[in-house]
N, C-alpha and C positions, 0 to 999 in steps of 0.2 A: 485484599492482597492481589498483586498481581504473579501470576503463576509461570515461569518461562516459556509455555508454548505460547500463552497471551500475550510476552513482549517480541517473541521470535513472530507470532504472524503480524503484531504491532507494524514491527518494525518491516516485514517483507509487503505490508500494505502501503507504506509512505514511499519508500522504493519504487512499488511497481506505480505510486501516484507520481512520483517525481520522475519517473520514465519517462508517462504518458503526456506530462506536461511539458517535457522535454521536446517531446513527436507533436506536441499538438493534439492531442488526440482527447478522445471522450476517459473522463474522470471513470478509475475503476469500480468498476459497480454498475454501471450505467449499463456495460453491454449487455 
């Protein structure tokens, strides 16, 4: 099952990855 903190930080990791693809920048996790 997935538990709502698991789809709220789901969801604020694709965010912060479509940000960063936005800027060009390094895929998050990387830094």
């Amino acid at each position: 099952m997935v538990l709502p903190q698991d789809e709220s930080f789901m969801r604020l990791a694709i965010l912060q990855a479509q940000k960063a693809a936005a800027c060009n920048e390094v895929p998050v996790g990387a830094v």
